[in-house]
N, C-alpha and C positions, 0 to 999 in steps of 0.2 A: 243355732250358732253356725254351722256348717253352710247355710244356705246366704251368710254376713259373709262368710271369708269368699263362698263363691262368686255374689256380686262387687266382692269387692276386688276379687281375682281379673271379673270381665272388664270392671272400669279400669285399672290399670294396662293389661292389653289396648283399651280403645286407649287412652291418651298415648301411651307406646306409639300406637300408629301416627297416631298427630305428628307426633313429635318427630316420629321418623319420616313425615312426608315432608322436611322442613330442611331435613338436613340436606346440605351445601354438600354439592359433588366436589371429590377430592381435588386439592388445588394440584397444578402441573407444576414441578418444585425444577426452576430452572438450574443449571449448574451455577455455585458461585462464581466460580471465572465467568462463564457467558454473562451474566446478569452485569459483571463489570465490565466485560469487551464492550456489552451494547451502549452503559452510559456515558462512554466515551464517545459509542460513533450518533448516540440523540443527545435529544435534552428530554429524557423520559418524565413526562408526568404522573404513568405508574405502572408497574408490572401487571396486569390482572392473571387472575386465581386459573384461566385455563391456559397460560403462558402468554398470549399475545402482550402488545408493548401496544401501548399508548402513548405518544411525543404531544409535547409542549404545542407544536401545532398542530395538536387535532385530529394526526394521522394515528390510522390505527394498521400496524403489521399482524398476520396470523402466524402461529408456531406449528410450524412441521419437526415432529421430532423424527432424529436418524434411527432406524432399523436395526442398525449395528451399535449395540447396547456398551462394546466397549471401545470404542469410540471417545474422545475428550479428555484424553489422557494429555496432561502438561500444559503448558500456555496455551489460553486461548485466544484466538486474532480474528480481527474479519479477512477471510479470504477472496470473497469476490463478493462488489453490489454491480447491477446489473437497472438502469444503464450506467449510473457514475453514483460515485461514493454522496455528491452533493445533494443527489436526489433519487435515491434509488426507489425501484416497484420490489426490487428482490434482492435479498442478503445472505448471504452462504458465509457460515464460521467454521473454522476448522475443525471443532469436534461435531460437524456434521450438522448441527439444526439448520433450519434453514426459515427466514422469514419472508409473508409475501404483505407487500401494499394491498388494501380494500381498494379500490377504484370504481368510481360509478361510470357506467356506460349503458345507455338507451336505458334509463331510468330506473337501472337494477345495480346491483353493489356486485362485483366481482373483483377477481383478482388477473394477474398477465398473465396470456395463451401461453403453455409449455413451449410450442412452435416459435417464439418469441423472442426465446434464450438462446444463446449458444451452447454448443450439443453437452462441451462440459458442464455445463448448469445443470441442461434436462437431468445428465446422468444421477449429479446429486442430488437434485428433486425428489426424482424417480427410488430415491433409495431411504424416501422417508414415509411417513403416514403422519396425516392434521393429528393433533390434539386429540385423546379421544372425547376430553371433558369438553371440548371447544364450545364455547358462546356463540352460537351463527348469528351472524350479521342479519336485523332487519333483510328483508327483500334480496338474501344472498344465493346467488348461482354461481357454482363451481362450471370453469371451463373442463369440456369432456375431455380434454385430452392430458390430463392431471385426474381420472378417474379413478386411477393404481394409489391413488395417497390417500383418498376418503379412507378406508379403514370401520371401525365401527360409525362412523359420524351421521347422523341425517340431514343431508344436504342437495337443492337440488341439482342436478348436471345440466349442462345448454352446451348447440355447439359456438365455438371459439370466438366471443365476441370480437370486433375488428378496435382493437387497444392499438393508439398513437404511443410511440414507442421510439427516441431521439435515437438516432442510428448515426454511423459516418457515410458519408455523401461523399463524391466527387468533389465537389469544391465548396466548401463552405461557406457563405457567406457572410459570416465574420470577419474574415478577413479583409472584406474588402469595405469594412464600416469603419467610419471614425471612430467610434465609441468602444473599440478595439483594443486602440490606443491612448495612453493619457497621461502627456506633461506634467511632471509633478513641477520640476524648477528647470525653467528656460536659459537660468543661468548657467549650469553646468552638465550642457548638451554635447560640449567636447571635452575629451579625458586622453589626451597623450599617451599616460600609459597603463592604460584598459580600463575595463571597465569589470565589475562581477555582474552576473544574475543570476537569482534568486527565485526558484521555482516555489507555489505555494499550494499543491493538491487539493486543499481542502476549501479554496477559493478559487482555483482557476483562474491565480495570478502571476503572471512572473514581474519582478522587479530587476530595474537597471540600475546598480547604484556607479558611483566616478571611484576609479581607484587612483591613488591611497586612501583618501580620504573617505570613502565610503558614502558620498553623497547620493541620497532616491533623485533619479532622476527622471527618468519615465515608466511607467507599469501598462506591462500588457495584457489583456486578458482575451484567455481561446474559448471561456464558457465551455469547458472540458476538462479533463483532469491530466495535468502537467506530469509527467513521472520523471524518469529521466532526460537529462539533457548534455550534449555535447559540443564542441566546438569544433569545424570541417571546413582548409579551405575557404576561408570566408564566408563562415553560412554557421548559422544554430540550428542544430536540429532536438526538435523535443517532441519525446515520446507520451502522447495525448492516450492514455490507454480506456479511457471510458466513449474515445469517438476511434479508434482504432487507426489512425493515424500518425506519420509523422510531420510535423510542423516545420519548415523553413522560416526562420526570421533572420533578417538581413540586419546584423546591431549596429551599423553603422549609416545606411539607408532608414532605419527605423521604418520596417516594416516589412510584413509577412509575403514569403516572393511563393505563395503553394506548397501545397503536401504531397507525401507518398502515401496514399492509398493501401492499407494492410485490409488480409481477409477481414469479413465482419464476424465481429465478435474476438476475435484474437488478442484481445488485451495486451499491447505494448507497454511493459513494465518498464525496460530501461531501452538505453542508443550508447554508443560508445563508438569509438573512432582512431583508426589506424594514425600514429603518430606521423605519416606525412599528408592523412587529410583525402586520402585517396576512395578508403573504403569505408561503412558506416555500416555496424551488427546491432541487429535488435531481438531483442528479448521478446516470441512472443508466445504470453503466456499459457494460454487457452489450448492452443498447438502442440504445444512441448517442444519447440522449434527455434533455433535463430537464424534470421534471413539476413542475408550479407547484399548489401545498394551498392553501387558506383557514384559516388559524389557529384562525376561529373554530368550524368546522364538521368541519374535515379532510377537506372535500370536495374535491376533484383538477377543476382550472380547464381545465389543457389540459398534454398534451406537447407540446413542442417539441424536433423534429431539427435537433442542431449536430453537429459535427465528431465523425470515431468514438471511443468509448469516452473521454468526457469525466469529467473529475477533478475537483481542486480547484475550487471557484469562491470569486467575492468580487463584492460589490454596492458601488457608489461609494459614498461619506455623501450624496450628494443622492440615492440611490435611483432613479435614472432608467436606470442601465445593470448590468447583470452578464455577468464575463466568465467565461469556462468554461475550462479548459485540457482540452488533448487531448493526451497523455503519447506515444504511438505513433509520430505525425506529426510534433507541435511545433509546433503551433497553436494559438491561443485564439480561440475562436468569442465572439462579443458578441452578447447578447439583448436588445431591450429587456425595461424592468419595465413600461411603460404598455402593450404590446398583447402582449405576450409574444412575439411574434414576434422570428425568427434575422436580424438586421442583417449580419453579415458575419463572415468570418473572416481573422486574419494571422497570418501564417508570426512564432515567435518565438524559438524553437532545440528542441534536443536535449536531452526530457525535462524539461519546464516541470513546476515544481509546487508554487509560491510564487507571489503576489500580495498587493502592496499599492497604498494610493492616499495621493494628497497631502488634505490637509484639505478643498480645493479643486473637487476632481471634476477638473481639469486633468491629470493626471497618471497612468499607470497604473504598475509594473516588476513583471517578472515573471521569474520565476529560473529558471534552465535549468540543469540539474544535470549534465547529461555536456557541452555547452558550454561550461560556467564561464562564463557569462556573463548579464546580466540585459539584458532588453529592456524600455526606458524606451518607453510608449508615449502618443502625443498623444491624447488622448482626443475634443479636437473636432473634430482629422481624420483620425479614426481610423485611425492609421497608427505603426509603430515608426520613430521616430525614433533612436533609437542604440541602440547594445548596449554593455556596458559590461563589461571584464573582471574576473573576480571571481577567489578563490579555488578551490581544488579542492570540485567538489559543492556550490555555492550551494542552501540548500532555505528556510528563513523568512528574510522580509525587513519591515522595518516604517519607515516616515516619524516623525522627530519631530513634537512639535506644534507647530513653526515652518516646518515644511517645508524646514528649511535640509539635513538630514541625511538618509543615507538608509544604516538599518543590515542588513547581509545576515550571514547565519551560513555560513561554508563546514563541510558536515560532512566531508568528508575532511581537511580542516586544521584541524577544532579549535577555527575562528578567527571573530571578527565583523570583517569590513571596514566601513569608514566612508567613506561619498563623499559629497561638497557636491553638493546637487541643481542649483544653478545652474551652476558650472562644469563638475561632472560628473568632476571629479578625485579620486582618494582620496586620504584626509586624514590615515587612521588604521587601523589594526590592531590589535584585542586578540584576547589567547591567554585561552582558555576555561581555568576551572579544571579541576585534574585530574578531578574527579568529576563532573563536567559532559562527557558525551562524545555525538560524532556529534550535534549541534544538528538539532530538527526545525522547530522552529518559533517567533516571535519576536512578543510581542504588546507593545505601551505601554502600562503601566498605569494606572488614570483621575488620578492624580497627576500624568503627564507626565512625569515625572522618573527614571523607573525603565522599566525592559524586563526582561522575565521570558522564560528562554531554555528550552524545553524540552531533552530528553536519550533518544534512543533505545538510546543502550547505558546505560545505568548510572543506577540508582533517586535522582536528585536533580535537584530544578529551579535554574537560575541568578537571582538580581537583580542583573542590571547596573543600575548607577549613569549617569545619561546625564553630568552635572553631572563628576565625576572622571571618567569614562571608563574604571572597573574597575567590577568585580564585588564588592558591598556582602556578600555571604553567597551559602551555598549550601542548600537544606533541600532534607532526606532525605525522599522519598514511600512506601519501601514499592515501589517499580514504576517501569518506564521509562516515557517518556511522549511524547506526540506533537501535539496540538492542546490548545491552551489557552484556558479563557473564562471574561473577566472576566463578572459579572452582580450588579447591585445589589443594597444591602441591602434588610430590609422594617421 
């Protein structure tokens, strides 16, 4: 009997084995925020089990997970693709992972030379390790100078294959192509009293519509990514931050008159502009810098070091101060505009990336998007005085022209809240129409009487009505949209 239980002891050991030469290495369990940041920025066809993303088209990105294990604390966003959001080789999220494009070059499967990126990139690369389950690519070589991220993986190294890589150039040659530009209606090529446009990041379009009436009139596209835009002087300048550039379009000329040239890789988030049109500040991000132009010359006055990898900005109507948000930390640095110099920086929440001011220069609020909350700040003792509860993802906010109101857009709800600036209580809620979705951004237009609400998912802008307190119509652009600007007739 004893020598039954023994063979029967050794054949269960051996299928044991079997069994266990079968089992599936552990799957790499992405964060649920990441897993939703990314199928916002693809059209994922499926997560696979060692992390990499597989896209609708075919592309397959690898997962480098961060080092720094507590890391990914709170909302998670993409914080840099590298070259541009529309087509990135490399994607950096705030709690650190980082994903790279497969790319085949001289008939082997790689991914982009470290040397490639700008330095901020390297650093966060550099502070991760692949996968250790990773699935290597058929026929895959790792560039050697990404040797520090292997980790356990077996994978082989090669030196740095020579990867075409769309960089900013001296002069573009977009600009000087028809196909740049494109007539929507020939009918409403003049507009007395201005015009808006309409930047769209995630197509690398800008739209001209006719004010009042909001007619598409013609759309330009930089085949780059649009960030901020302002009005200087007779001149649009727009902050191209995936070709590192700023863009000159002439909206009256229709048509691009040359750029300023920014370091490569320095991602130009926003531009903003001295209320007599004199001076132009931009945001650049990469740097931790804003560099101050001459309008008239495009000559470059000075950098100034503020808070890391600064965003959005905005200049008061008296023109004496611009504040800078820093997205990472949750800080807005304050610059003077008379000596350019960094005055100081305050703490204002989690993911700041809205700014408005009262008529007055008194008043600053600035939205914090994973806070839900807006930080009203005193601006002549520069200090946040309150925070104020909003709804979910507060992103544009704008003052009536009485300063009695103060309207915020929450994008995860859809919604614009309404608070009395003197009491500081809220008054009011409207629901965004259907086709008005995820509000990016919230301008008063020169009537006073109307707000025009941008739309990052879905191709139509809002007028809210300030007077009823709804929404007058909606018009269809052709594209989503993100920063808006009013600019005079001729």
């Amino acid at each position: 009997m004893s020598a039954i239980y023994y063979r029967l002891f050794l054949l269960l050991i051996f299928f044991f084995g079997i069994l266990n030469s079968f089992v599936p290495v552990l799957a790499l369990k992405l964060p649920k925020e990441l897993k939703g940041c990314i199928s916002k920025t693809f059209i994922v066809a499926r997560f696979r089990l060692d992390g990499a993303i597989e896209t609708k088209n075919g592309e397959l990105y690898l997962a480098a997970v961060p080092n720094n294990a507590d890391q990914g604390k709170g909302e998670t966003f993409l914080k840099a693709a590298f070259p541009n959001k529309t087509a990135p080789q490399f994607l950096l999220f705030s709690d650190g992972w980082c994903f790279m494009k497969v790319i085949e070059v001289d008939k082997q499967r790689t991914v982009i030379s470290l040397d490639k990126l700008p330095v901020e990139l390297q650093r966060a690369i550099l502070a991760t390790k692949l996968a250790s389950d990773l699935i290597v690519p058929e026929n895959f070589v790792l560039p050697s100078s990404l040797k520090s991220i292997v980790g356990n993986v077996s994978v082989s190294l090669k030196a740095s294959p020579k990867v075409h890589v769309e960089t900013a150039t001296k002069t573009s040659s977009i600009l000087n192509e028809t196909k740049a530009i494109k007539v929507i209606n020939d009918k409403v090529l003049t507009s007395k009293s201005g015009w808006v446009l309409v930047t769209s990041p995630a197509t690398g379009k800008i739209s001209m519509l006719t004010y009042p009436d909001l007619v598409r009139a013609m759309e330009f596209s930089i085949e780059g990514t649009p960030s901020g835009i302002t009005f200087a002087n007779g001149m649009v300048y727009i902050a191209d931050q995936s070709k590192s550039r700023i863009l000159k379009l002439d909206p009256y000329k229709r048509k691009f008159l040359g750029q300023i040239d920014l370091p490569k890789g320095s991602t130009p988030k926003d531009v903003v502009a001295l209320p007599d049109g004199k001076l132009i500040y931009v945001s650049e991000n990469m740097l931790g810098d804003v560099a101050v132009f001459e309008t008239e010359t495009d000559k470059l006055l000075v950098r100034t070091k503020v808070h890391s990898y600064p965003g959005r900005m905005a200049i008061d109507p008296d023109g004496t101060l611009c504040i800078v948000l820093s997205v990472p930390d949750g800080r807005a640095s304050l610059l003077s505009t008379q000596t350019q110099r960094f005055i100081s920086t305050l703490p204002v929440g989690a993911l700041p990336n809205g700014i408005a001011f009262d008529s007055n220069s008194k008043m600053a609020y600035v939205s914090n998007r994973v806070s839900n909350t807006v930080a009203v700040v005193d601006l002549l003792h520069r200090g946040v005085v309150l925070n104020l509860k909003t709804g979910s993802g507060p992103t544009g906010l704008v003052v009536d022209a009485n300063n009695k109101k103060l309207y915020i857009a929450n994008a995860k709800d859809n919604t614009i809240s309404v608070f009395d600036t003197t009491s500081h209580k809220k008054v009011g809620e409207i629901r965004l129409p259907l086709d008005v979705d995820f509000p990016g951004s919230l301008i008063l237009l020169p009537d006073k009487k109307h707000i025009l609400v941008s739309s990052e998912s879905t191709e139509s802008l809002g007028l809210f009505d300030i007077a009823s307190q709804s929404f007058e119509k909606t018009e269809t652009i052709g594209h989503t949209s993100d920063q808006c600007l009013w600019i005079p007739g001729q």
